[in-house]
MARMI-646142 format. One record per atom (N, C-alpha, C): residue number from 1; residue in three letters; atom name; x, y, z. Coordinates in Angstrom, 2 decimals, decimal comma, always signed. Each point is the difference from the previous one (the first is absolute). Layout:
<nodes>
NODE    i   aa  at       px       py       pz
NODE  NUM  ALA  CA        X        Y        Z
...
</nodes>
This chain:
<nodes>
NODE    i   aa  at       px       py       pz
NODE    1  UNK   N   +82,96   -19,32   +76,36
NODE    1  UNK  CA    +1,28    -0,68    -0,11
NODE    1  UNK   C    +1,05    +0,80    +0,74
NODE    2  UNK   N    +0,79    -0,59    +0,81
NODE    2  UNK  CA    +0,92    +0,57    +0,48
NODE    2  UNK   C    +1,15    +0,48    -0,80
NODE    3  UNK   N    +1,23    +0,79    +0,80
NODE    3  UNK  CA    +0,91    +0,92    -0,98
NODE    3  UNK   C    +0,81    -0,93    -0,14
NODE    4  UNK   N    +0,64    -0,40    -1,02
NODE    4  UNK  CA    +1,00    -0,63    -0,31
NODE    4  UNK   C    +1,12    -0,01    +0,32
NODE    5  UNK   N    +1,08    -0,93    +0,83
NODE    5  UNK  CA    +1,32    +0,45    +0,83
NODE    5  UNK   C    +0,81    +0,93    -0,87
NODE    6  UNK   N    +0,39    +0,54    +0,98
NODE    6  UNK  CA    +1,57    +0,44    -0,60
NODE    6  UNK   C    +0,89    -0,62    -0,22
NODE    7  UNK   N    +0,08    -1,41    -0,12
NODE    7  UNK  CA    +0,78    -1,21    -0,55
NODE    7  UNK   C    -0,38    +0,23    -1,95
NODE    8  UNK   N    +0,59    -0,29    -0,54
NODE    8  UNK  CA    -0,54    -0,75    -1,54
NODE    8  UNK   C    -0,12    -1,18    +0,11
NODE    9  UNK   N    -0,81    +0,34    -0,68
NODE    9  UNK  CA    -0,95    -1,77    -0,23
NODE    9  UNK   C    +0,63    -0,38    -1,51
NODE   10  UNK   N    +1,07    -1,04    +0,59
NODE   10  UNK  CA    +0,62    -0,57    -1,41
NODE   10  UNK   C    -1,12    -1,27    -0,86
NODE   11  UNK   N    -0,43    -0,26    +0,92
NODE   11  UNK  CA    -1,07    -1,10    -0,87
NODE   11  UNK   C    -1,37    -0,18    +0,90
NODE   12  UNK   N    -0,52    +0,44    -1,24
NODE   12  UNK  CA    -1,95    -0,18    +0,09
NODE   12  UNK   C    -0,41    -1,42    -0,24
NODE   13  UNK   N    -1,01    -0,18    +1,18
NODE   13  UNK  CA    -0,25    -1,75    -0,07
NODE   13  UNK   C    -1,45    +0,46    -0,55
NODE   14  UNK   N    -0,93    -0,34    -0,88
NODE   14  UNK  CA    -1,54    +0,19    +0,54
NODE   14  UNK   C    -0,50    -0,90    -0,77
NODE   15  UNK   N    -0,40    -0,88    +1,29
NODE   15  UNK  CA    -0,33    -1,41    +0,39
NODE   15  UNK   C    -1,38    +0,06    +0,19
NODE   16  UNK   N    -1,05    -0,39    +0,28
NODE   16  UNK  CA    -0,89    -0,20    +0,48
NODE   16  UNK   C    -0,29    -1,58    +1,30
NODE   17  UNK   N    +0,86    -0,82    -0,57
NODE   17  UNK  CA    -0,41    -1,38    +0,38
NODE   17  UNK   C    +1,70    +0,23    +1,33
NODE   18  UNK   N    -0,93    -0,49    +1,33
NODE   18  UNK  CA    +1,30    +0,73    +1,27
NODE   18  UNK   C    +1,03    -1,40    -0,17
NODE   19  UNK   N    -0,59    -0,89    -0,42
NODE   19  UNK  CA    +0,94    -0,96    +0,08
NODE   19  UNK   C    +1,63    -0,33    -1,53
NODE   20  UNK   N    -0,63    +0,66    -0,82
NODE   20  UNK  CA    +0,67    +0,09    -0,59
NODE   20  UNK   C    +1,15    +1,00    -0,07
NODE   21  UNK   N    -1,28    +1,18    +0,55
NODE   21  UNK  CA    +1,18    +1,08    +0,17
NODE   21  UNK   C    +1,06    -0,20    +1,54
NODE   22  UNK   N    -0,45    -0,83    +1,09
NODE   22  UNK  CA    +1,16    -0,41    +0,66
NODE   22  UNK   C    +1,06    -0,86    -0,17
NODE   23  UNK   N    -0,18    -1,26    -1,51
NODE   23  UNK  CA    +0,89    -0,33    -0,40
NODE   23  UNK   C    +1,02    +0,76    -0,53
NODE   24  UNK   N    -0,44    +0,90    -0,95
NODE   24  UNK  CA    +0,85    +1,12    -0,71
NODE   24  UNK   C    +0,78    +0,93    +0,69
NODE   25  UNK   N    -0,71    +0,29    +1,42
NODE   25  UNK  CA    +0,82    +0,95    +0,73
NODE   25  UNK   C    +0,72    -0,82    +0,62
NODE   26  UNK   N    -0,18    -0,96    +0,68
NODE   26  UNK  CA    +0,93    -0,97    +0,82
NODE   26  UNK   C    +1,30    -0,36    -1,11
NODE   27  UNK   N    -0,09    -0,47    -1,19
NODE   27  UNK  CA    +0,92    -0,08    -1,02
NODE   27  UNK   C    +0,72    +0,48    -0,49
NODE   28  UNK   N    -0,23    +1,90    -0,54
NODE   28  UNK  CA    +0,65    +0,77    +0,41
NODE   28  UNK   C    +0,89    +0,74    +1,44
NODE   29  UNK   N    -0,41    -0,38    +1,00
NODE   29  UNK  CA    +0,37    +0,02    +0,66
NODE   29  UNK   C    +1,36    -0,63    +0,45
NODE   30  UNK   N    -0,05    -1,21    +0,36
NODE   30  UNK  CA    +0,59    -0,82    +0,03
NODE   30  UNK   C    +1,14    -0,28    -0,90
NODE   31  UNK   N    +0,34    +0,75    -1,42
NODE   31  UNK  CA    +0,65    +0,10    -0,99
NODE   31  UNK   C    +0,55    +1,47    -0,22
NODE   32  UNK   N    -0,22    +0,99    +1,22
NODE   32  UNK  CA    +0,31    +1,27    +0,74
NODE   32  UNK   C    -0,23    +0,93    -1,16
NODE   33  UNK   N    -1,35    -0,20    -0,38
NODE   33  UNK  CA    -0,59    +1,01    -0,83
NODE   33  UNK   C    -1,38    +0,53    +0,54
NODE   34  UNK   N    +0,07    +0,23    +1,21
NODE   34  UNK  CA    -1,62    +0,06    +0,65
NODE   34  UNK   C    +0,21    +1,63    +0,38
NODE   35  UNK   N    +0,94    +0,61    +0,21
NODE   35  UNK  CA    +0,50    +1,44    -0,11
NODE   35  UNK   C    -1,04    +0,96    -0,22
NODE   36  UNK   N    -0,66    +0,56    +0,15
NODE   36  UNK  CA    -0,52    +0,88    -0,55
NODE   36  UNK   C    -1,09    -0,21    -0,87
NODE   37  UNK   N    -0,97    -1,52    +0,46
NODE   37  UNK  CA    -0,97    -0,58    -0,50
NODE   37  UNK   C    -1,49    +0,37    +0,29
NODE   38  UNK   N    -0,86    +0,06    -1,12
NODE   38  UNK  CA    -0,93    +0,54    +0,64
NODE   38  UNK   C    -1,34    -0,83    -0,74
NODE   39  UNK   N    -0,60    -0,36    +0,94
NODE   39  UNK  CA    -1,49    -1,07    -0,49
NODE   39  UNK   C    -1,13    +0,81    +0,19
NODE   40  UNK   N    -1,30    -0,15    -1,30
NODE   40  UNK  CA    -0,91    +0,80    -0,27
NODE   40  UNK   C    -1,12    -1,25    -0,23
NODE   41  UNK   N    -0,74    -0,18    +0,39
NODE   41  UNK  CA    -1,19    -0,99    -0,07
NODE   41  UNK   C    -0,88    +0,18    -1,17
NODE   42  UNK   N    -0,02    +1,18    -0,67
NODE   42  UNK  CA    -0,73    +0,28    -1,30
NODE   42  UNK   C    +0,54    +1,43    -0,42
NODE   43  UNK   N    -0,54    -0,25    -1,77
NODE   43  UNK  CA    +0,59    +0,91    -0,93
NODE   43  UNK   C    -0,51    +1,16    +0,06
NODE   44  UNK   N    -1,21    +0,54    +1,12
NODE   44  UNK  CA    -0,52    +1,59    -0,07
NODE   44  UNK   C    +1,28    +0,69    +1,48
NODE   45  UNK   N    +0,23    -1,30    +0,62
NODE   45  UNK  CA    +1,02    +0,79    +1,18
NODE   45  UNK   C    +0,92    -0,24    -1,03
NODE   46  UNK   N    +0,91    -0,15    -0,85
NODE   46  UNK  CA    +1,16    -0,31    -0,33
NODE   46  UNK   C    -0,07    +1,02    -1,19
NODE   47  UNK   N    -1,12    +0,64    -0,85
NODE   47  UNK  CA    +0,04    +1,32    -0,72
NODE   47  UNK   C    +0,29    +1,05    +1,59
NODE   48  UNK   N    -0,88    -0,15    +0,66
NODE   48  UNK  CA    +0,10    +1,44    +0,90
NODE   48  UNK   C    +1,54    +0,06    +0,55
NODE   49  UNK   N    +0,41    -1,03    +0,16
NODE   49  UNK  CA    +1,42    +0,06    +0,35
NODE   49  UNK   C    +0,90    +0,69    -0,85
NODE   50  UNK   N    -0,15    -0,47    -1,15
NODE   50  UNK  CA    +0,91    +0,43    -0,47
NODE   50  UNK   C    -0,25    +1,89    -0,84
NODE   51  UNK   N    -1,07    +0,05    +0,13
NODE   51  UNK  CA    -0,51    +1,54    +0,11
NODE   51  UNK   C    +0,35    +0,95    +1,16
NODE   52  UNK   N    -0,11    -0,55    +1,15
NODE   52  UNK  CA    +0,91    +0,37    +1,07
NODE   52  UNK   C    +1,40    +0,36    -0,73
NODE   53  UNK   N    +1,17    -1,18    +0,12
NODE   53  UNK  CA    +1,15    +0,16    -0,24
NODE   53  UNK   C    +0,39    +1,41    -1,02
NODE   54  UNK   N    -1,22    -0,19    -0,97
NODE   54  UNK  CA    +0,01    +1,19    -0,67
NODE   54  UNK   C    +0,11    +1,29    -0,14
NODE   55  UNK   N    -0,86    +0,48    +1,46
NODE   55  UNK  CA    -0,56    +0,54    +0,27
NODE   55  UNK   C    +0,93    +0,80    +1,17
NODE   56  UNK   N    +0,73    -1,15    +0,54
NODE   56  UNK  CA    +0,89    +0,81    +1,16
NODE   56  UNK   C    +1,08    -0,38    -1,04
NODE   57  UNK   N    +0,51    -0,32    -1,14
NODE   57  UNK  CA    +1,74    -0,07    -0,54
NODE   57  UNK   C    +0,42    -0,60    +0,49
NODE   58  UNK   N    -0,89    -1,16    +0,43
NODE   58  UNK  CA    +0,92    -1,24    +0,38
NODE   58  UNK   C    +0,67    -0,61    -0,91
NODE   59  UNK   N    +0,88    -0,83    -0,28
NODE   59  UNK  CA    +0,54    -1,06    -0,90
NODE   59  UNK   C    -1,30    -1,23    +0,08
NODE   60  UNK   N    -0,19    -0,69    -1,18
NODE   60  UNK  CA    -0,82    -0,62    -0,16
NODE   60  UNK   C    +0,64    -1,82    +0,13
NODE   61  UNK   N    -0,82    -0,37    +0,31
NODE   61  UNK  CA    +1,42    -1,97    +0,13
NODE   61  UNK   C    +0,35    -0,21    -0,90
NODE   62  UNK   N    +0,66    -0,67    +0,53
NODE   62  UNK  CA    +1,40    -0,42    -1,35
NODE   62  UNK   C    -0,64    -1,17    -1,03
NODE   63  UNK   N    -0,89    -0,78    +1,00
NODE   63  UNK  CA    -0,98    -1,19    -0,65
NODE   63  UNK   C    -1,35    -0,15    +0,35
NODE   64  UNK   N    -0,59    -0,47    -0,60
NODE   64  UNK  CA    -1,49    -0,18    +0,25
NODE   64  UNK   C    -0,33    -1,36    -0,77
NODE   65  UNK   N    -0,87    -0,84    +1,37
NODE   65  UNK  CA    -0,29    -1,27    -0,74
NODE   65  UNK   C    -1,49    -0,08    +0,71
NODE   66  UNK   N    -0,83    -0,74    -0,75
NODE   66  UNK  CA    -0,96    +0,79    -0,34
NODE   66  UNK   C    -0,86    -1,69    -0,22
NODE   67  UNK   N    -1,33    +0,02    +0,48
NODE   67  UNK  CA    -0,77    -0,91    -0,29
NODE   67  UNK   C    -1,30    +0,10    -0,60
NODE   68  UNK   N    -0,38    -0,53    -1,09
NODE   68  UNK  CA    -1,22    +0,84    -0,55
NODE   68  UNK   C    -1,02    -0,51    +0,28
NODE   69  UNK   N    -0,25    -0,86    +0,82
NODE   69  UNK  CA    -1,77    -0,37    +0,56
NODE   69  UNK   C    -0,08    +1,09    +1,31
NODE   70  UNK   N    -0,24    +0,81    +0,18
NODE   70  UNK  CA    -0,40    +1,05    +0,90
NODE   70  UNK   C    -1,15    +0,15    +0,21
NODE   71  UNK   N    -0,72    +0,54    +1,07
NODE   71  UNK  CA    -1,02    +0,91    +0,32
NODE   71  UNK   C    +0,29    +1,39    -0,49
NODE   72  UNK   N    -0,95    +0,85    -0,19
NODE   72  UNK  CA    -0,36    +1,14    +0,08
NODE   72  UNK   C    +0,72    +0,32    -1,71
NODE   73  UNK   N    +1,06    +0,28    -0,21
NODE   73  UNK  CA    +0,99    +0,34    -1,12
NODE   73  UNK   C    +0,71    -1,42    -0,06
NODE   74  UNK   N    -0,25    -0,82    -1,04
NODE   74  UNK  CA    +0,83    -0,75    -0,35
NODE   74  UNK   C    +1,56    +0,37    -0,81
NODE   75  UNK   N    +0,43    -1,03    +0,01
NODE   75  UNK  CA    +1,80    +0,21    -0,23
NODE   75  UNK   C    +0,00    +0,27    -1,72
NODE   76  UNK   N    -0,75    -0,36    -0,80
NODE   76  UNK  CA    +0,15    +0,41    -1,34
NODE   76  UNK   C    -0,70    +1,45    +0,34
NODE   77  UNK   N    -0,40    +0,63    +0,62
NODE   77  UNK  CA    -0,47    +1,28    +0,21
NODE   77  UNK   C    +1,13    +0,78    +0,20
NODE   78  UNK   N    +0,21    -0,78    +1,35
NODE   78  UNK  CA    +1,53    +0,87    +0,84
NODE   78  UNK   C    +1,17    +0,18    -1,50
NODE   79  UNK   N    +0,44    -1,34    -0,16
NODE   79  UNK  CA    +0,77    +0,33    -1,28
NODE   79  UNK   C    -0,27    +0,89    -0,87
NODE   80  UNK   N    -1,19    +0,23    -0,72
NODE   80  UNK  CA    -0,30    +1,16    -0,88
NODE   80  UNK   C    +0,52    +1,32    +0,22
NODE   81  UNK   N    -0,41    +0,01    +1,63
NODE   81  UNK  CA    +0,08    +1,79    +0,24
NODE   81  UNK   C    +1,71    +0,23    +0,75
NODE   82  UNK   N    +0,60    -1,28    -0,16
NODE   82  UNK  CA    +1,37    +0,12    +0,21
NODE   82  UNK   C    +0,89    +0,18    -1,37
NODE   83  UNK   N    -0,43    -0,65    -0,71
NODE   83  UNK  CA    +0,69    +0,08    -1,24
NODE   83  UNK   C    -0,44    +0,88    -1,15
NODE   84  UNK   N    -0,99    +0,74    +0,34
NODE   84  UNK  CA    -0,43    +1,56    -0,93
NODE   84  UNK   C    -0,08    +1,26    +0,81
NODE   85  UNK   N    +0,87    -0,22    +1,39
NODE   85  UNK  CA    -0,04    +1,35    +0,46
NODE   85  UNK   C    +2,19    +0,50    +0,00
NODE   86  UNK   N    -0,24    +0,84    -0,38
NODE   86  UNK  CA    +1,77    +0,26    -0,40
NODE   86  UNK   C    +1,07    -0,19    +1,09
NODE   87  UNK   N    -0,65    +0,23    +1,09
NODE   87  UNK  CA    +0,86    +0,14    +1,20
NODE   87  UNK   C    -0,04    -1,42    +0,62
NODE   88  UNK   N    -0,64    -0,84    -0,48
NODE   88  UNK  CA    +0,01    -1,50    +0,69
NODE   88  UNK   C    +0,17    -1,13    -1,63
NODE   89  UNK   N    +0,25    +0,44    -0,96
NODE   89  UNK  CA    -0,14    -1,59    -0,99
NODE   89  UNK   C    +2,04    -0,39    +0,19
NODE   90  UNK   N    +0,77    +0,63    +0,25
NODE   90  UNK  CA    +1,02    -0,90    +0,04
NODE   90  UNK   C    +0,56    -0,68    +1,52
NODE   91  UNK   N    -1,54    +0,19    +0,85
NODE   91  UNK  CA    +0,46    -1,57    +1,33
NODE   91  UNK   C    -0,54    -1,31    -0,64
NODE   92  UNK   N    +0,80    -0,55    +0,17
NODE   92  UNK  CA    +0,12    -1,62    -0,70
NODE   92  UNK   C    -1,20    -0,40    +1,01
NODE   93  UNK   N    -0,88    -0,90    -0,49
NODE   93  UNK  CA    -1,35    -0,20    +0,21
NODE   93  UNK   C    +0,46    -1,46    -0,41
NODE   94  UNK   N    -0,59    -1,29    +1,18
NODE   94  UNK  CA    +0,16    -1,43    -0,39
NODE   94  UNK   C    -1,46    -0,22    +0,85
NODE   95  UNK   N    -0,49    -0,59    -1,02
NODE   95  UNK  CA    -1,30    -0,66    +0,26
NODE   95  UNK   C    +0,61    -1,13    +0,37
NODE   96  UNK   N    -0,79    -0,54    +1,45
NODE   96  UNK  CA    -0,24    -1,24    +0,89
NODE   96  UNK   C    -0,85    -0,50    -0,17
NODE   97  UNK   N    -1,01    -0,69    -0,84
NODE   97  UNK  CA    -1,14    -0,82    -0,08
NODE   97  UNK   C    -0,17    -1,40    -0,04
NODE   98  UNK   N    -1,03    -0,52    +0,55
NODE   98  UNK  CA    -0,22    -1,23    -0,32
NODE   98  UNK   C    -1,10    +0,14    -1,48
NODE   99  UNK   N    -0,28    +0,37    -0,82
NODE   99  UNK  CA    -0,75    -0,05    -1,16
NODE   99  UNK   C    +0,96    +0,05    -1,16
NODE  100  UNK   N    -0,15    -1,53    -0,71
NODE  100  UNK  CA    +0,17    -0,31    -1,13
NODE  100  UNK   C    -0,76    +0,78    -1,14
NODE  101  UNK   N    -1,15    +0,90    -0,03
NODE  101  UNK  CA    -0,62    +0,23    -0,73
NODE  101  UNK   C    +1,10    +0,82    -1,46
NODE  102  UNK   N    +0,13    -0,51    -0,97
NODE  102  UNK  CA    +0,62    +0,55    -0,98
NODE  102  UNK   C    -0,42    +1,45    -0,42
NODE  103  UNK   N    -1,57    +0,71    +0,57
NODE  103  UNK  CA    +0,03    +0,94    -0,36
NODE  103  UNK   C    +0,21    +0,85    +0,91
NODE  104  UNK   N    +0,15    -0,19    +1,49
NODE  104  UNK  CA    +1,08    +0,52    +1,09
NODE  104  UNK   C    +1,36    +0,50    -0,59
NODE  105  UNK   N    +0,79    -0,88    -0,27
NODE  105  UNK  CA    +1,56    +0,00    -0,42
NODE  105  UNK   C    -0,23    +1,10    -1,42
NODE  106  UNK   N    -0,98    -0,19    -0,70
NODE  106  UNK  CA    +0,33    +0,74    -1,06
NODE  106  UNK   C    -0,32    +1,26    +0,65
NODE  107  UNK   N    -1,03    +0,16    +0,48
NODE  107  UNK  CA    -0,43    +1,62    +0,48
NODE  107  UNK   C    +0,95    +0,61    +0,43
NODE  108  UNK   N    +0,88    -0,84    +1,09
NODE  108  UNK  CA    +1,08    +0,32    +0,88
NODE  108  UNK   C    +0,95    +0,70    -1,20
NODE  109  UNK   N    +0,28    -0,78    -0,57
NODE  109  UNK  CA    +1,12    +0,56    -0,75
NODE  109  UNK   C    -0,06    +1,20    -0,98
NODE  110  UNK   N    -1,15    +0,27    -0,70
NODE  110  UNK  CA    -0,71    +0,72    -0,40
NODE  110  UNK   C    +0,19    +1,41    +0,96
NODE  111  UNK   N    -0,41    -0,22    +0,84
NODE  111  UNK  CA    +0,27    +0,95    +1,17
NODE  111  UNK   C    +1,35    +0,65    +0,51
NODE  112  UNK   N    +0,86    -1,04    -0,36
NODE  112  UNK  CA    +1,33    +0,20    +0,31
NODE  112  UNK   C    +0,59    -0,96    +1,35
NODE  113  UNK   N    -0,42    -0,59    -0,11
NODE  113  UNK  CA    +0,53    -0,60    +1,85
NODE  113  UNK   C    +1,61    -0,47    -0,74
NODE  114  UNK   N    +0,80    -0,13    +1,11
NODE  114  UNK  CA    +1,16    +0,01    -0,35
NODE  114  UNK   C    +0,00    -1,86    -0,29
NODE  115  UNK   N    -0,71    -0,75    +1,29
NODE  115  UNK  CA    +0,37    -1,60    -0,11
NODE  115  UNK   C    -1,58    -0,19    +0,62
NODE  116  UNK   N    -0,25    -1,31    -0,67
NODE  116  UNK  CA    -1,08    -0,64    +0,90
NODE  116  UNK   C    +0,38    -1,50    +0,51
NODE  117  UNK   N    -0,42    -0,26    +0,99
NODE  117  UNK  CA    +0,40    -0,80    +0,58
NODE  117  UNK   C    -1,11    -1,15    +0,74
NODE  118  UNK   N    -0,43    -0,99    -0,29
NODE  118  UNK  CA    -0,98    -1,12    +0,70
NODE  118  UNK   C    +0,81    -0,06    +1,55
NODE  119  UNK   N    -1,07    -0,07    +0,66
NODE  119  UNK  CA    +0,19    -0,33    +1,45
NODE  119  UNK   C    +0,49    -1,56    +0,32
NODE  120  UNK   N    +0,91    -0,91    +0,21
NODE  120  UNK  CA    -0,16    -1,24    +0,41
NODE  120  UNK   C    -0,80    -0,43    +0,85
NODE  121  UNK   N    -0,42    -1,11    +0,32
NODE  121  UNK  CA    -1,23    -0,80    +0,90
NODE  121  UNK   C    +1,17    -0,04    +1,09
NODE  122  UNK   N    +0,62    -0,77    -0,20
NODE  122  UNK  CA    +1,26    -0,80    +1,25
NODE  122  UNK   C    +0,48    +1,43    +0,09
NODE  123  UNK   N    +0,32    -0,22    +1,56
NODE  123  UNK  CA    +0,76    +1,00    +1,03
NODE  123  UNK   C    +1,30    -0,17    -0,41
NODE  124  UNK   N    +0,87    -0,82    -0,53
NODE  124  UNK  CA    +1,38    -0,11    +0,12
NODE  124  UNK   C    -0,21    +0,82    -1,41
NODE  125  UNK   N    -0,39    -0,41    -0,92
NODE  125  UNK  CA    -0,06    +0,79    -1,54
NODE  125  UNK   C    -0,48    +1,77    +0,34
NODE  126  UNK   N    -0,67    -0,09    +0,50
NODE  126  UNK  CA    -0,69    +1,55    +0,26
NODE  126  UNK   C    +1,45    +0,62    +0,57
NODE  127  UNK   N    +0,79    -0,37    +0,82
NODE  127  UNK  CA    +0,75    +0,20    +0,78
NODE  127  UNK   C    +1,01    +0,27    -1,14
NODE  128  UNK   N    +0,56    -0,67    -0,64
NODE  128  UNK  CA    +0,98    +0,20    -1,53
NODE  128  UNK   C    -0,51    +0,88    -0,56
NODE  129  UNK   N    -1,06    -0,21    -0,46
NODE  129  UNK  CA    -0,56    +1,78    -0,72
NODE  129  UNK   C    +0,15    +0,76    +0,64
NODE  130  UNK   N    +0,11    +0,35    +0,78
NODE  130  UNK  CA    -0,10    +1,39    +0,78
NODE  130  UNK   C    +1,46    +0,29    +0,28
NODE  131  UNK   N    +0,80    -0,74    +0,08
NODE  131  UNK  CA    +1,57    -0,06    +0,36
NODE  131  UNK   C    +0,38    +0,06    -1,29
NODE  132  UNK   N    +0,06    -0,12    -0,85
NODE  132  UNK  CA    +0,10    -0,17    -1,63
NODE  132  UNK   C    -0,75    +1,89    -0,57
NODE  133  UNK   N    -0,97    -0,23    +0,40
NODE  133  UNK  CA    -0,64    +1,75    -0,16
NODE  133  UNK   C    +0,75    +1,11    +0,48
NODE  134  UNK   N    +0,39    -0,22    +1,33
NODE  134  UNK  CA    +0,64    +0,88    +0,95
NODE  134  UNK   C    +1,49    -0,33    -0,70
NODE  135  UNK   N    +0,85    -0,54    -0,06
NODE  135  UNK  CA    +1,16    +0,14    -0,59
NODE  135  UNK   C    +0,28    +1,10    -1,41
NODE  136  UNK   N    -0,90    -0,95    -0,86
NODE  136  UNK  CA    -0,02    +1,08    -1,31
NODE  136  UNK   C    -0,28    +1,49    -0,07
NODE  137  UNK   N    -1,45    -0,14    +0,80
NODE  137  UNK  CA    -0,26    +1,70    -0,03
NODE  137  UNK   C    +0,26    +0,87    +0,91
NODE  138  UNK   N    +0,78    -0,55    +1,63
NODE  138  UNK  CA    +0,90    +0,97    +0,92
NODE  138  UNK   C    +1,27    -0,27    -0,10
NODE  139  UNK   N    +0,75    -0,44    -0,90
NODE  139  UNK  CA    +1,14    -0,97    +0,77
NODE  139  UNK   C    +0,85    +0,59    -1,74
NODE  140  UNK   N    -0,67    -0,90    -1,73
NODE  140  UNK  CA    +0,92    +0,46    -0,65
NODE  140  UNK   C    -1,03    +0,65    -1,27
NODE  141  UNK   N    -0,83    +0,71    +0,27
NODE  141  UNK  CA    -0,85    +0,91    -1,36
NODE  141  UNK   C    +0,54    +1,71    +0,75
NODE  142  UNK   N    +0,11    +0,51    -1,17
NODE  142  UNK  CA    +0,58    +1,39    +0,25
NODE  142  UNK   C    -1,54    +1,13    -0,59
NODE  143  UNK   N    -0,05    +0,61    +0,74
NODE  143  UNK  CA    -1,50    +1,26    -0,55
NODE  143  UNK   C    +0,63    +1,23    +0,78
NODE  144  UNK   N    -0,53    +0,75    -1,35
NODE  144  UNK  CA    +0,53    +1,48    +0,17
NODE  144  UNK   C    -0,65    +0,91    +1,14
NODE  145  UNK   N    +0,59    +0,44    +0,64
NODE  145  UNK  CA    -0,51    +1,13    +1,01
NODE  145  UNK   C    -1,35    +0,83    -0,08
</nodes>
């Protein structure tokens, strides 16, 4: 894995599915929150990342949204070792999923995720979530340093 910029990475995408995650970045974007964005295709690059940041004293993102059907490390994984390691459980963590499964949402929460969130089918709806996501958690939620 390569070294991580000397930019901060205010928000962790880790997406697996490219099309979704180009809606999300195009959306953020476009709503001038794409700043310092950074997309991870699965949850074993998106631990090493943030072990990096660690590792050099980087600042860690400000958000992380997070999809839990993954390869390799799934996202109820990733969540675990985000929310029981001390130096990472207060980045606000929003699960992006398309799974209704009720024992998803409970695990999630269990875990600590801050919000979970169903993916919409329609592009114009997907497009509101993500503009609706990006407002609340860059725009007016406050987290401590």
């Amino acid at each position: 894995m390569e070294e991580p910029s000397s930019q901060e990475i205010e928000v962790l995408l880790i997406e697996d599915d490219l099309n979704d995650a180009e809606m999300i970045c195009r959306t953020l974007s476009k709503n001038g929150w794409e700043k310092n964005l950074k997309h991870v295709e699965d949850g074993a690059v998106a631990l090493e990342l943030l072990r990096e940041l660690k590792e050099c004293g980087r600042a860690y993102p400000k958000l992380i949204i997070l999809d839990l059907s993954m390869p390799k490390v799934n996202g109820s994984e990733v969540l675990e070792v985000i929310k029981t390691e001390e130096t990472t459980r207060n980045i606000p963590v929003v699960v992006l999923t398309s799974s209704m499964e009720e024992k998803d949402l409970k695990r999630c929460y269990a875990l600590g995720v801050n919000s979970y969130i169903l993916k919409p089918v329609d592009y114009s709806e997907f497009s509101k979530t993500i503009k609706s996501l990006g407002q609340y958690w860059l725009q007016l939620n406050l987290i401590p340093n």
